[in-house]
N, C-alpha and C positions, 0 to 999 in steps of 0.2 A: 788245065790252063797252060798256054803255051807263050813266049815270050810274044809271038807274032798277034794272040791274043789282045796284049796291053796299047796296042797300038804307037804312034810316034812320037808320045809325050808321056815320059813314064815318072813316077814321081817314086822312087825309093826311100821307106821310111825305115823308122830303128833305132836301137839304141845306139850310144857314143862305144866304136870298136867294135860292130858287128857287123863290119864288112859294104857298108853301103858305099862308100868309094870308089871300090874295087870292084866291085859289081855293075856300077854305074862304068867307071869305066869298058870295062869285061864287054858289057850290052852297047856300049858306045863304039867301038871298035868294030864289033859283027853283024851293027846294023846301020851303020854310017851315020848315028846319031851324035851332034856334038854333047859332050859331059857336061853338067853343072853341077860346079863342088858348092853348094851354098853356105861351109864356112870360108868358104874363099872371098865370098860375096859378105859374110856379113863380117869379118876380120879387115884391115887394115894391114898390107904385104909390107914385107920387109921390119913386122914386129914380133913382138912375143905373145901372139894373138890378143893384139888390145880390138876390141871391137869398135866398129864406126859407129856414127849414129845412127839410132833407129830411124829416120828417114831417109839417111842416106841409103842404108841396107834394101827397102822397101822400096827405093826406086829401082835398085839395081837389080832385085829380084822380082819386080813385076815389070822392068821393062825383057829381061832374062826368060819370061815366060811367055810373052808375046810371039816369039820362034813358033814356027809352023815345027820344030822337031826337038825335041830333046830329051836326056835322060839326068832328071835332075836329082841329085841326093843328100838329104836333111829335114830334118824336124822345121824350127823354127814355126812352131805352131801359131805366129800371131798372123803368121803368113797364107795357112793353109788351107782357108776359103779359094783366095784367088788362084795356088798354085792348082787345088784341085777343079776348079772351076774350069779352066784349061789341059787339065791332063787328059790323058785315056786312058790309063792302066795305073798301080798302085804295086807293088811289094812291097810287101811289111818282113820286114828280118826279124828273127826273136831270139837270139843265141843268149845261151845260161850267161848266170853273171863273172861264172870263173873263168870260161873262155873268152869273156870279153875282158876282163882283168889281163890275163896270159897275153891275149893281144898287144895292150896298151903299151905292159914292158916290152913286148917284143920289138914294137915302133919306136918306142923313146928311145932304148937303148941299142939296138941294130939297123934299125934301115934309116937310113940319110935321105932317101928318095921314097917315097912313097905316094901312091896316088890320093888326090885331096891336101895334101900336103900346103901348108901357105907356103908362097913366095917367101924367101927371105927370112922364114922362121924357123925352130927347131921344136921338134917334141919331146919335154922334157918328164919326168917322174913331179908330181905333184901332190901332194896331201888331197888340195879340192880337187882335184880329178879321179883321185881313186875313192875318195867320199862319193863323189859323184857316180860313178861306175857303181859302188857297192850298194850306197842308202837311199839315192835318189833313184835312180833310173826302174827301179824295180815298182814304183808307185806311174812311171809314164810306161811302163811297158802294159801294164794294165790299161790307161787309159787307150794308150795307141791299138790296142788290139778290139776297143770298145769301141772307139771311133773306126778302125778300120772295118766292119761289124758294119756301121754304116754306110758306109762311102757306097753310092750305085755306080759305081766303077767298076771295070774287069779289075779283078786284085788277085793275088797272087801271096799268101803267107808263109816264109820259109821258117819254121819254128827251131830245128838243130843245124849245129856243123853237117849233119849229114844228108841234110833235105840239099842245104844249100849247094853241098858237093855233087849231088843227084842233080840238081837244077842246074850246074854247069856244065856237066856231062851232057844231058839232056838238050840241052840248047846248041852246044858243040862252042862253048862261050873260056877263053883261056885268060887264066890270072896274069 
């Protein structure tokens, strides 16, 4: 399966720190797709990622998917009828939970700039977010690959660091 594959609405799914941002970017860049960071969309800029209302979010990601192009990346599962209803392609990221751990700090405490990043916010070290990376995400990572399993989409599952590093080489796609 090739990116050209997925066609011009790709829906990139995954755990929190396994690179969907940067991918989306990456693929937005080498194929003139605009990016959708969809915690941009469902955050409130310029806070400490307080979230908007859920229909606020929901208009701004179903009017967001209405694009004849995009490469949009996030979960937000109450979403993902219509987003996939509209897509044409699927990758699913699967990275271990210690690499995504390693990630989290790497972004709170070194990079200032980072793609997906809110407006206005900072990424901070968390108690619920490394709960989250460690005890939850291992129970949607299950379901996500159960669901992706079904989806009659071109899909595309990158399960290690090193599929994913293979998949940007492959594609000729730079971080």
């Amino acid at each position: 399966m090739t990116l050209d594959d997925l066609g011009p609405r790709i829906c990139i799914m995954g755990p929190s720190n396994s690179g969907k941002s940067t991918l989306a970017v990456a693929i937005a860049r080498a194929r003139g797709l605009p990016p959708v960071h969809l915690d941009q969309l469902h955050h409130h800029p310029n806070t400490e990622w307080l979230p908007r209302p859920h229909a606020a979010f929901v208009a701004l990601h179903d009017h967001a998917i209405t694009d004849a192009r995009w490469v949009m990346d996030g979960n937000y599962s109450r979403c993902l009828p219509q987003r996939l209803a509209r897509a044409t392609g699927v990758i699913l990221l699967e990275s271990p939970t210690t690499t995504r751990l390693m990630r989290y700090f790497r972004r709170s405490w070194f990079e200032r700039a980072r793609h997906g990043a809110l407006d206005g916010g900072s990424d901070r070290v968390t108690w619920a977010m490394i709960r989250h990376i460690v005890v939850t995400t291992p129970g949607s990572r299950k379901r996500d690959a159960t669901l992706c399993k079904q989806i009659g989409l071109p899909k595309l599952t990158l399960s290690t660091s090193r599929d994913l590093a293979h998949f940007y080489r492959a594609e000729g796609l730079e971080r």
